[in-house]
N, C-alpha and C positions, 0 to 999 in steps of 0.2 A: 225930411221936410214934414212939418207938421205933427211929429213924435217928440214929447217931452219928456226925453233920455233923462233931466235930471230928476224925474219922476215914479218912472220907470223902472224897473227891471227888464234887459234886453238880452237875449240867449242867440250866439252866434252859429248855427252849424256849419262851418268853414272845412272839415274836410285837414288837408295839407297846408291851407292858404291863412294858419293864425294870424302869423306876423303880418300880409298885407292884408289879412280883414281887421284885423287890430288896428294898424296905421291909419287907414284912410275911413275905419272909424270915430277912431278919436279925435282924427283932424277933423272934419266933417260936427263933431260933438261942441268942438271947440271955437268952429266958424262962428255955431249956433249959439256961443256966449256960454259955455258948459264943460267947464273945465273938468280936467280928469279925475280931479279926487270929490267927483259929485258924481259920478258913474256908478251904476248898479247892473249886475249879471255878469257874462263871463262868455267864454270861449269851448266850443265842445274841442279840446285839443288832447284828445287820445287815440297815439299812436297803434297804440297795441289795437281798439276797435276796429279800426281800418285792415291790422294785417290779418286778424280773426274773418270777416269776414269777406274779405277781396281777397285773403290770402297772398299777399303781398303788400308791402312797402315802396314808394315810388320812388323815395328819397333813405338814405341811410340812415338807420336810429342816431346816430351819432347826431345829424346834423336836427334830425328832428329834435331829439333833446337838447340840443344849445337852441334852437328855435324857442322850448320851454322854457327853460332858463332863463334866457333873457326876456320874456315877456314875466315870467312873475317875479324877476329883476327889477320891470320896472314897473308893475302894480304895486309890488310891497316899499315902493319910494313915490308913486306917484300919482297911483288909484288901488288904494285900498280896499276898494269894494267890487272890485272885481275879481274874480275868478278865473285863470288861468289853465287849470289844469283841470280835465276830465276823467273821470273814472268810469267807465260803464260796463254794469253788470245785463242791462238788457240784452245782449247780444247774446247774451249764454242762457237767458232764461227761456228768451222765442227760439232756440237752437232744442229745445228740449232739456236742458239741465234742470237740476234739483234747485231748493230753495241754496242749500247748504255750500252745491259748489258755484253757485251765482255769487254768494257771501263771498266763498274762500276764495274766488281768484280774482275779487275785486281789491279784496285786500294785499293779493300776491301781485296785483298790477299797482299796486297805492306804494308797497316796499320798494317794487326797483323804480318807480318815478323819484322817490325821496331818497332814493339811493343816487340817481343820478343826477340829481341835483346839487345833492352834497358833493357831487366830485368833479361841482363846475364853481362851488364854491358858497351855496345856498343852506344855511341849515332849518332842520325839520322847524323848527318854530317860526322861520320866515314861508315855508311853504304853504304848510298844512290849510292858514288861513283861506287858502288860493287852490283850495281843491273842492270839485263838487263832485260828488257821487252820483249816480244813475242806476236806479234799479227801476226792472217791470214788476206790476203787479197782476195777480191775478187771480185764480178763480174759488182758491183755497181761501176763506175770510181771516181763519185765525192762526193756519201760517202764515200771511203775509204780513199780518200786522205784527206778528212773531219775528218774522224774519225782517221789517224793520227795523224793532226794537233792538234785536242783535245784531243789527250793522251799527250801531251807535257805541253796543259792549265792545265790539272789536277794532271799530275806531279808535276806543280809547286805549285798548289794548297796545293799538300798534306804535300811537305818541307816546305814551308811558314809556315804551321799549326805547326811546330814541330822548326820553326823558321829556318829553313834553308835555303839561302836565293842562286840562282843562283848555285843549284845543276847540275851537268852535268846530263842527263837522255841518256843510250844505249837504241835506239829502232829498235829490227829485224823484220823485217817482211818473212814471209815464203808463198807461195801462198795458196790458199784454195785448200783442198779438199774434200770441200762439193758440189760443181758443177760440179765435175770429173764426165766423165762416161766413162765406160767398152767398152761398145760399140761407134761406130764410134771416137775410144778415139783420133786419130788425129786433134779431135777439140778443145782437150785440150792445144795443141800448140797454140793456138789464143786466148784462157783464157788467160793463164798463161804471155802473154806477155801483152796483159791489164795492166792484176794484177799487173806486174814488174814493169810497165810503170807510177800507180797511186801510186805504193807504193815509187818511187823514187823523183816524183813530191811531194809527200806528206814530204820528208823529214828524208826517213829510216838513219839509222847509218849501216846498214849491211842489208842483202836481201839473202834469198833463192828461187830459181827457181824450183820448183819443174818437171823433168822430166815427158812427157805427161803420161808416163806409171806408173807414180809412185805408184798409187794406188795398182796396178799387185803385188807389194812385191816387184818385181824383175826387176827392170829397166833396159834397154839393153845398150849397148855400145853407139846408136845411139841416142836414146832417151836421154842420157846422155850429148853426144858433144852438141845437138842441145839446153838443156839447158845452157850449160856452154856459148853458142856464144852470147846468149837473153843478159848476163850478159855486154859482151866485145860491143855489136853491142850497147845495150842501154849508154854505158860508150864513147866508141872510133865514132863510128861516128855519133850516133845521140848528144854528147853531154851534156847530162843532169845534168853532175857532175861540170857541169860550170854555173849553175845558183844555186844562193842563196834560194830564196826562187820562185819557176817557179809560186805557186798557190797564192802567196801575191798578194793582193790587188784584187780578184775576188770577185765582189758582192755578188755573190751566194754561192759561198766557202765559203766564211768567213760567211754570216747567217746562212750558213750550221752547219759551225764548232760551232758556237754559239748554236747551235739547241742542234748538241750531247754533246755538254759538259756540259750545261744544263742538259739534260736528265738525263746522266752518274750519271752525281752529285748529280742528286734524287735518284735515286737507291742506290747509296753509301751510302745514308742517311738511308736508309729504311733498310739497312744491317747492318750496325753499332747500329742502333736501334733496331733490335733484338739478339742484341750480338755478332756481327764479325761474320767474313765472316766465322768460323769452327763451330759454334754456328748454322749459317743456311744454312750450307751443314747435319751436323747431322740432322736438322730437314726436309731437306730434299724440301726448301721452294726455293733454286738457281735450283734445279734440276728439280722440280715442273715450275718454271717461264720459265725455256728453252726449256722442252718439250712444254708446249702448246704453244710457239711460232713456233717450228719444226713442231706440228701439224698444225697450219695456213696456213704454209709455203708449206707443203706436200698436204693442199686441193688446194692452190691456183694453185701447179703444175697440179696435177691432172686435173681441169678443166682448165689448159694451160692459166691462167693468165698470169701467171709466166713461160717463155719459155726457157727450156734449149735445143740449137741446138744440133739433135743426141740423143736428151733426148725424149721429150716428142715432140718436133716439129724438120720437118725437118730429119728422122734418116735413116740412112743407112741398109735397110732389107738386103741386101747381105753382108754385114760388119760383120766381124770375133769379137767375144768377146775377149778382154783380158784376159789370163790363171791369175787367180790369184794365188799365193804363200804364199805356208805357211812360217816364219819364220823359217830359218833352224840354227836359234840360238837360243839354251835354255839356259836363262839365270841362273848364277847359278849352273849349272851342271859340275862338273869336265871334264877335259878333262882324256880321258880315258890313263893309263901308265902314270900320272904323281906322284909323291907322293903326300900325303895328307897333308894339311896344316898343320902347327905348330904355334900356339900360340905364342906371344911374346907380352914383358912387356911393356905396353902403358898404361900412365896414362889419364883413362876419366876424357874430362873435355871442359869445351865451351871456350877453352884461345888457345892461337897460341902455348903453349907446347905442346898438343896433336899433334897438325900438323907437329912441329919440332920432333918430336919424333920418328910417322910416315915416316918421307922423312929419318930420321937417320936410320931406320932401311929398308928400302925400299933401300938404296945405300948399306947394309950390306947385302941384297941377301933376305931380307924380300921377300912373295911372294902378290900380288893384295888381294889372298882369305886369307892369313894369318894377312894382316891389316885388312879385313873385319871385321876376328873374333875376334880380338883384341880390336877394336873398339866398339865392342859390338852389331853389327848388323844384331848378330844372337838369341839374345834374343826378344823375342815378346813380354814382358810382355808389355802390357798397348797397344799395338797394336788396331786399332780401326777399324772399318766397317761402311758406309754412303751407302744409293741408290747410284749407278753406276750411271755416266750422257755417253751412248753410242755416239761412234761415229756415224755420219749417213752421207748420201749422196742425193742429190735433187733428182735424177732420179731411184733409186735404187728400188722405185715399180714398174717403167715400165721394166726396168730391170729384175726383177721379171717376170712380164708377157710375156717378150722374150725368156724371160729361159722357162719357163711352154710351153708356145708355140715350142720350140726348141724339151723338150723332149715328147712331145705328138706327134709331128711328126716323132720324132726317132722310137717311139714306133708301131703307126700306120702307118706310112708311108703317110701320107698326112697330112696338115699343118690344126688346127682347123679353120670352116668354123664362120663368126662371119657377122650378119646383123646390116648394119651401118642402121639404122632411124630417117633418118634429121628431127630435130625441127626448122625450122629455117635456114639462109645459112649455108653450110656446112662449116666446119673450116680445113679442112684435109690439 
């Protein structure tokens, strides 16, 4: 109500729940006089993010992939402009990984999606359309814009191979929040415009700004506007949306880009060669290669190689930590006084009848958790478990030790006494 979807671009985070947030969207789209082949945006439906960081699957890949399939069954017959399948590299960026394997196992999660599409009866050229990519960006200016530039070489890389030849690729960018911190977080306003700043030169199709508070759970009103203007200020007067390509033709960019897409591209190999990218997440060999990189990464802060302002250099001792918040949404959970779902007859199946089926019965008063069950999203059988790849953040063991410090002085009333012993010039 009061949103002009056929104006719009609209980004669903659904989680498990495509099929009934698709449904009882597009019915809903369609009440409003907005029919589906005037819809813009797409669906975050990637399975693989979920099992990376929950470490489990609620429902079997099997069934979540006919879930796929049959919704970009029935985009590429019936809303073209939407987007179905998600691919996201963020998850492996704020985990601590490199530019290079953020690239390579987007692309090894892009293979077995198009793989298992094809073997529900989908080919690469009806898919590709119906896939949006998700990278973070962060604090490196001219790797990121690098490492955008080379997620587009290797997109086309991967359609070439399946013969597809001048596929359109969406790519979002969203900022990091691996180099957030809690404390003095107002320096995360000067991140995050960076980040905006290389991910636009770099050539995003769409961009998220993340709020300096966002990490908090709970972002305020103010934190919010000051995102929203990064967006209009980097657009309306600095411009940017009026150059083609702003990073074209830099020597160094472009050796750069050559660098990671190289790289990416051996990783992808070494992935595919131990049996796609699900093959070694079970084995637990992408989760293994990001940690010890997160561990390099956490020694090199540690001894301030690697300097996050606010973090480990430069920090604000009087400066208030950010309240973090819990999630005051349980997904899943009824709302309390509503009636309980009811069942209704939905044929499974990975073709765009399910989906029509779905939105027929979501305009007959069908409810979201009624298509759930329907859809069969409540059976687990064949449900799987991999090592978790956690989220992390750069500074969060000093962080650590501001806390420790914080309550040992609540405690005793004096702040611990700590003898600095220079080896050498001091670095404070």
């Amino acid at each position: 109500s009061g949103v002009a979807v056929d104006a719009i671009s609209t980004w669903w985070q659904c989680g498990p729940a495509a099929v009934p947030v698709a449904a009882t969207f597009i019915a809903a789209a369609e009440q409003l006089g907005v029919p589906a082949d005037k819809l813009r945006g797409g669906l975050d439906n990637d399975p693989f993010s979920e099992l990376v960081v929950k470490g489990a699957l609620r429902q079997s890949p099997k069934l979540r992939f006919d879930h796929m399939a049959a919704l970009t069954d029935y985009a590429a017959k019936n809303a073209p402009g939407l987007q179905t399948i998600s691919v996201r590299g963020d998850i492996y960026h704020n985990a601590g990984a490199t530019a290079t394997q953020e690239l390579a196992y987007i692309m090894a999660t892009l293979v077995t999606y198009i793989e298992e599409m094809k073997s529900r009866g989908l080919a690469p050229e009806t898919v590709l359309p119906h896939v949006r990519i998700r990278l973070a960006v962060g604090s490196d200016y001219f790797m990121e814009i690098a490492k955008i530039r080379a997620t587009r070489w290797l997109w086309s890389k991967v359609a070439s191979a399946y013969g597809v030849e001048n596929a359109p690729v969406h790519i979002h960018a969203s900022t990091s929040k691996w180099n957030k911190t809690t404390y003095d977080a107002h320096t995360n306003m000067l991140r995050v415009t960076s980040e905006a700043f290389a991910a636009v030169v770099g050539g995003v199709d769409s961009l998220h700004i993340g709020p300096y508070d966002e990490i908090s759970g709970k972002s305020d009103e103010f934190s919010r506007r000051i995102a929203r203007n990064l967006h209009i200020i980097l657009r309306e007067e600095c411009g940017l949306d009026n150059v083609i390509d702003p990073a074209g033709g830099s020597t160094y960019i472009e050796w750069l880009t050559d660098q990671i897409a190289a790289k990416s591209w051996e990783i992808l190999q070494d992935v595919e060669k131990a049996g796609g990218m699900l093959a070694s997440l079970e084995s637990g060999s992408v989760q293994d290669a990001v940690e010890a990189v997160c561990k390099a990464k956490f020694k090199n802060i540690r001894t301030r190689r690697e300097k996050i302002v606010g973090g480990n250099m430069y920090p604000d001792l009087k400066g208030k930590k950010l309240t973090i918040h819990t999630p005051e949404c349980k997904a899943g959970q009824p709302v309390p006084g509503t009636p309980a779902p009811e069942s209704i007859n939905l044929t499974l199946s990975p073709d765009a009848s399910m989906i029509e089926q779905a939105v027929a019965a979501a305009k007959n008063g069908a409810s979201k958790a009624s298509i759930y069950i329907s859809c069969g999203l409540t059976n687990n059988e064949g449900a799987i478990e991999i090592k978790a790849l956690p989220q992390r953040r750069a500074v969060e063991e000093y962080e650590a030790l501001r806390d420790a410090s914080a309550a040992f002085e609540e405690k005793s009333g004096a702040a611990p006494a700590i003898l600095q012993l220079n080896i050498g010039p001091s670095r404070r």
